[in-house]
Backbone as JSON, one array per atom type, in Angstrom:
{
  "sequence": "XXXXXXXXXXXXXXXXXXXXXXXXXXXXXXXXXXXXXXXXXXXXXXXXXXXXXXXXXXXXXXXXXXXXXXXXXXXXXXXXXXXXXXXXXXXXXXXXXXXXXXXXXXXXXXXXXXXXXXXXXXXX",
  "N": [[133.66, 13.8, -75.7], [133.93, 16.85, -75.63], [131.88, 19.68, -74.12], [131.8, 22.79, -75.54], [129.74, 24.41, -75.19], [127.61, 23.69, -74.13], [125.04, 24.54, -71.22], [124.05, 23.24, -69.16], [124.07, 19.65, -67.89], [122.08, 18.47, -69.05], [121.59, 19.5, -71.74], [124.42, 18.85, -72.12], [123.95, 16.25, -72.49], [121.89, 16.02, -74.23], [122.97, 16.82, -77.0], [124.9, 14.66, -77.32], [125.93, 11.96, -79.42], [123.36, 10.03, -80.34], [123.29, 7.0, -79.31], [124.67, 7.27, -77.46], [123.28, 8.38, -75.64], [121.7, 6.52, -73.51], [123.62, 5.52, -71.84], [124.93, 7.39, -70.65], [122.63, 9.08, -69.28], [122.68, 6.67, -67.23], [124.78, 6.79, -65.95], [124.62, 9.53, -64.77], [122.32, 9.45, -63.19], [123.6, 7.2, -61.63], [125.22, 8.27, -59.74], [124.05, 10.45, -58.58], [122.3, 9.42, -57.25], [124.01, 7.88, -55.9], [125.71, 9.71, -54.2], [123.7, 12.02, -53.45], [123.8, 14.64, -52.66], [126.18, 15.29, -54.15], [127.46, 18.52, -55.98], [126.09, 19.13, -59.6], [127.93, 20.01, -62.4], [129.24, 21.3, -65.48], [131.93, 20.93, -66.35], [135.62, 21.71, -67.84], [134.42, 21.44, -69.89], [132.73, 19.06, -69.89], [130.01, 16.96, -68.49], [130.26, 17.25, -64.63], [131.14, 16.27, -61.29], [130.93, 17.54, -58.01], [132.26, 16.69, -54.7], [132.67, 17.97, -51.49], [135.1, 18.99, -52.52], [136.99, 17.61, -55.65], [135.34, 14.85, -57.44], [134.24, 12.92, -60.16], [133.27, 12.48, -63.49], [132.08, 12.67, -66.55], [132.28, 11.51, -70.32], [131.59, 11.66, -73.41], [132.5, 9.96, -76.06], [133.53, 8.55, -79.83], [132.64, 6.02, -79.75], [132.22, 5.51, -77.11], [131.59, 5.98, -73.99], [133.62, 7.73, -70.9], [134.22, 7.27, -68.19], [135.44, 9.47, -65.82], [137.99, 9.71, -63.57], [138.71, 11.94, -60.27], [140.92, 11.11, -59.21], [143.13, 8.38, -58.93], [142.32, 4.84, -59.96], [142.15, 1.86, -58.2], [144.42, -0.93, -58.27], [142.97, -3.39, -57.69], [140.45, -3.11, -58.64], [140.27, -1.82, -61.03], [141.69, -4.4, -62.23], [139.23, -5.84, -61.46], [137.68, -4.78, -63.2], [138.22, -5.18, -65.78], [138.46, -7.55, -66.11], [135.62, -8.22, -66.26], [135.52, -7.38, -68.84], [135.71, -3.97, -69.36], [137.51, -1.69, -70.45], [140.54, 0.07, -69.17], [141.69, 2.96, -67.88], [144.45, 4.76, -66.0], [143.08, 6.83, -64.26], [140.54, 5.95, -65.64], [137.59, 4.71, -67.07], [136.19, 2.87, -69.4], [133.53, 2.46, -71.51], [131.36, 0.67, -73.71], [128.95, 1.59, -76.24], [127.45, -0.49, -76.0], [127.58, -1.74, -74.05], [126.76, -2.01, -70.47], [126.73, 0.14, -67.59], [129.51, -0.53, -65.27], [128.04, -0.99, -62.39], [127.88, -1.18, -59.56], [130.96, -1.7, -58.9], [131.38, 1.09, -59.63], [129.73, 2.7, -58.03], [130.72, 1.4, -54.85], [133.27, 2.94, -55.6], [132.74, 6.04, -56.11], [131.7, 5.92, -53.39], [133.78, 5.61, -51.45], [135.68, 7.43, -52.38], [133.95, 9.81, -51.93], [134.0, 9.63, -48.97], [136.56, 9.91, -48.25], [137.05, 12.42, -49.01], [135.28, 13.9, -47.46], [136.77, 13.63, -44.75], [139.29, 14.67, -45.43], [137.96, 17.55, -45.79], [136.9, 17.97, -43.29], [139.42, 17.7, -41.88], [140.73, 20.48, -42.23]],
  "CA": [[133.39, 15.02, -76.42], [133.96, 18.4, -74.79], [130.93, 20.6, -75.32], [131.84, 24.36, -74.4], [128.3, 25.38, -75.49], [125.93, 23.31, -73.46], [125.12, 25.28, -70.16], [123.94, 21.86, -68.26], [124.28, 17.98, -68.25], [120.59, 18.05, -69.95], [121.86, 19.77, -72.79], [125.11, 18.02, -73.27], [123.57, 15.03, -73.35], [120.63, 16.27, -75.81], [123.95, 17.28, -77.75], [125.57, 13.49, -77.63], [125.47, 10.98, -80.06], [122.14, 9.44, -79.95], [123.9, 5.51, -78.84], [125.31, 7.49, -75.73], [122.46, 8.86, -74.58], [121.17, 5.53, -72.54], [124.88, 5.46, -70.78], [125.39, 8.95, -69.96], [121.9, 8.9, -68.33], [122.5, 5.95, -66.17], [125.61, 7.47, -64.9], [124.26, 10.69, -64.1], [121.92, 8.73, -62.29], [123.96, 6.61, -60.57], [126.08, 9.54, -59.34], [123.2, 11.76, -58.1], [122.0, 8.66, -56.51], [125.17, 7.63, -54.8], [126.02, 10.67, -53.72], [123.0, 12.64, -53.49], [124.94, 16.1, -52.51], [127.15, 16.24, -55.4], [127.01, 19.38, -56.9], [126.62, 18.38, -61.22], [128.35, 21.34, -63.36], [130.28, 20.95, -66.37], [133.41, 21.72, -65.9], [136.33, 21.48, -68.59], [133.48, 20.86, -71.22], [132.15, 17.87, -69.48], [129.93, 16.83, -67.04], [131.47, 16.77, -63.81], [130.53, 16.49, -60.1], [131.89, 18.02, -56.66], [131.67, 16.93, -53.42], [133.81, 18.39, -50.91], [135.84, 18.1, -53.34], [136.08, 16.68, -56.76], [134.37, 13.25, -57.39], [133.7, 12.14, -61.01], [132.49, 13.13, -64.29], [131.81, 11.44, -67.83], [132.48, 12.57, -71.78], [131.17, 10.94, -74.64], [133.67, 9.26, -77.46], [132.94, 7.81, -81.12], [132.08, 4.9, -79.47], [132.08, 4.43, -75.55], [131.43, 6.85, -72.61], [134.53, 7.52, -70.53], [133.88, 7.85, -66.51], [136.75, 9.69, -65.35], [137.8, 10.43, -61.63], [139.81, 12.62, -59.89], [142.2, 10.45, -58.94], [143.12, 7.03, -59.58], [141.85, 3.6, -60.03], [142.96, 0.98, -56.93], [144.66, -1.91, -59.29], [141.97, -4.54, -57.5], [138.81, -2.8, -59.32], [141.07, -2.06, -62.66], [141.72, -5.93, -62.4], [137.98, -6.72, -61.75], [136.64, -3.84, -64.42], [139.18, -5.62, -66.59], [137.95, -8.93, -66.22], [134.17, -7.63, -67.33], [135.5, -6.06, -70.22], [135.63, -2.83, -69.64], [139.06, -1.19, -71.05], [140.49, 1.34, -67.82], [142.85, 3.85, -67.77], [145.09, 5.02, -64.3], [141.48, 7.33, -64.08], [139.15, 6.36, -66.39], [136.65, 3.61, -66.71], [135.48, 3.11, -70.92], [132.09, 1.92, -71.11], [131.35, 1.13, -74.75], [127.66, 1.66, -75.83], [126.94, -1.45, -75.93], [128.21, -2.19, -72.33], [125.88, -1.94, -68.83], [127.52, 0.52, -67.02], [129.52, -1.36, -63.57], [126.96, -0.14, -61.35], [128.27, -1.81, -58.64], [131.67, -0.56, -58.55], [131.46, 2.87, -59.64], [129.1, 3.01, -56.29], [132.06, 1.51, -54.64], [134.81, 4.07, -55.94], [132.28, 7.12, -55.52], [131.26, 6.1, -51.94], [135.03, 5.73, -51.26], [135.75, 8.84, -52.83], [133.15, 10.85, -51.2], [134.56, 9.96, -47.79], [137.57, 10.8, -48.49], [136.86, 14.13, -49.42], [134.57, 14.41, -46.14], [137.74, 13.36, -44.42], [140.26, 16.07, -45.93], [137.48, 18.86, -45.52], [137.38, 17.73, -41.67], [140.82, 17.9, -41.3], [140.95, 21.79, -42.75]],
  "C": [[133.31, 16.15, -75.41], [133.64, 19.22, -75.63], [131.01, 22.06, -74.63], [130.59, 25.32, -74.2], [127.64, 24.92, -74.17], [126.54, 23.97, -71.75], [124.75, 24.32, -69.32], [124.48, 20.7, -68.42], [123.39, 18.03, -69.18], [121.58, 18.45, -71.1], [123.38, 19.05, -73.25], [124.94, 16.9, -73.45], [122.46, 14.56, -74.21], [121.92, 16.11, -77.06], [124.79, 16.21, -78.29], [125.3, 12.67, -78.87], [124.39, 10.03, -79.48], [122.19, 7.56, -79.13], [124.21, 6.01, -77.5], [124.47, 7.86, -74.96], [122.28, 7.96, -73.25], [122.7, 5.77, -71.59], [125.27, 6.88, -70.01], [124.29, 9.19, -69.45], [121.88, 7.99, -67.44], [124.09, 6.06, -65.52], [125.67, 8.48, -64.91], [123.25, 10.19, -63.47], [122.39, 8.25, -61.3], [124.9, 7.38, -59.58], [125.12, 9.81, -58.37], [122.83, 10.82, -57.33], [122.68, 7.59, -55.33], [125.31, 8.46, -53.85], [125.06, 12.22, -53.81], [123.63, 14.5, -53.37], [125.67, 16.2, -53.53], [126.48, 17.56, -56.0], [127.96, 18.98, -58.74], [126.51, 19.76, -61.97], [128.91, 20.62, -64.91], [131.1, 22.05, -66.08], [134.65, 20.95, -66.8], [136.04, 20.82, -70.07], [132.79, 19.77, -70.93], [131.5, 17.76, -68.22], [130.49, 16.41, -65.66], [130.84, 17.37, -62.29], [131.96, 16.59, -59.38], [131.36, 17.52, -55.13], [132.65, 16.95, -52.33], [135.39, 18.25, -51.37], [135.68, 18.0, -54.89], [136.1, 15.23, -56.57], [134.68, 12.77, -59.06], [133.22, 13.07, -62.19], [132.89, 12.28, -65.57], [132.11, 12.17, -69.08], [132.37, 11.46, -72.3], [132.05, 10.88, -75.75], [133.32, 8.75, -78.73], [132.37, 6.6, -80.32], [131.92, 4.03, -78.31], [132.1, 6.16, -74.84], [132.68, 6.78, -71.7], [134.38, 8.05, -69.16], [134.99, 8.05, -66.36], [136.48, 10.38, -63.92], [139.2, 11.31, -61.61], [140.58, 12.28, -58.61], [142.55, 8.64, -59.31], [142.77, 5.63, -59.09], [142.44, 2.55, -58.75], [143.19, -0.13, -58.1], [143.53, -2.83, -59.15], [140.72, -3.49, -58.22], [139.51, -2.2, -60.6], [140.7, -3.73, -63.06], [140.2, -6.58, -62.31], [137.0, -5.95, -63.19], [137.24, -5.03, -65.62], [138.82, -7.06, -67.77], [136.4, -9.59, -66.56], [134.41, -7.17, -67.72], [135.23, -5.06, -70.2], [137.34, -2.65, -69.92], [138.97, 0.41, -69.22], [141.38, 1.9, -68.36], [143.44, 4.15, -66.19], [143.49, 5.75, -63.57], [140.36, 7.31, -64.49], [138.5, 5.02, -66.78], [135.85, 4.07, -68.39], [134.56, 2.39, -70.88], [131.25, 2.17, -72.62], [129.28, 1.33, -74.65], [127.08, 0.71, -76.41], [126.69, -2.19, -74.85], [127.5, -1.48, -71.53], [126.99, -0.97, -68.14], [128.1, -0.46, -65.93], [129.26, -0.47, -63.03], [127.83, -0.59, -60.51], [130.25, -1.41, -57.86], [132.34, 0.64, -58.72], [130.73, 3.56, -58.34], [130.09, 2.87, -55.36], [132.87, 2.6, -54.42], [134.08, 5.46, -55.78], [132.05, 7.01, -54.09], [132.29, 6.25, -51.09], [135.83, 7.27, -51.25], [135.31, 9.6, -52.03], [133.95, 11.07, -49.7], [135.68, 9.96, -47.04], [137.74, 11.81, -48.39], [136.18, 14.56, -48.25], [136.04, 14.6, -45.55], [138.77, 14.49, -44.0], [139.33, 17.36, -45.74], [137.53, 19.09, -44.18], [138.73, 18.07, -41.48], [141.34, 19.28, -41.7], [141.08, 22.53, -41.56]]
}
């Protein structure tokens, strides 16, 4: 769901369907807690973090949370999301709300991410 109103995360996820709340708080958690430095905006109606760079950000669906990155999936963590039932896309990681977020490697693919983006700002 892309909310053009809400001026924070808080508010678009006051604004969610009440099933998404629990998931869209434990990955804005696990974000802020990966990657303590992100700066968390919404950006393109959705929450969405930066760090040197973009990183990550989430939007709420009839019926699953959709972590999307900015850029794409490595096939080996598609193939293991895959294989715990989560449904992927080339960028996006569905996470119904019934489903545990994968903590484990969305930490992974942000910590990856991040120093990356250190990386490419270094090399400016």
């Amino acid at each position: 769901m892309r909310n053009y109103i809400a001026a924070d995360v808080d508010e678009y996820i006051a604004s969610a369907e009440p099933a998404a709340g629990p998931t869209l708080k434990s990955l804005r958690e696990l974000v802020k807690s990966t990657i303590p430095a992100a700066e968390e905006s919404i950006s393109w109606g959705v929450p969405f973090y930066k760090y040197h760079g973009l990183l990550a950000g989430f939007s709420v669906f009839t019926s699953h949370v959709s972590f999307g990155l900015a850029f794409a999936l490595d096939d080996d963590v598609r193939e293991r999301l895959a294989k715990k039932g989560y449904k992927t896309g080339s960028k996006t990681i569905q996470i119904k709300f019934d489903q545990i977020a994968p903590v484990v490697e969305i930490k992974q693919i942000l910590i990856k991410r991040a120093k990356e983006n250190e990386v490419k700002k270094a090399a400016r």
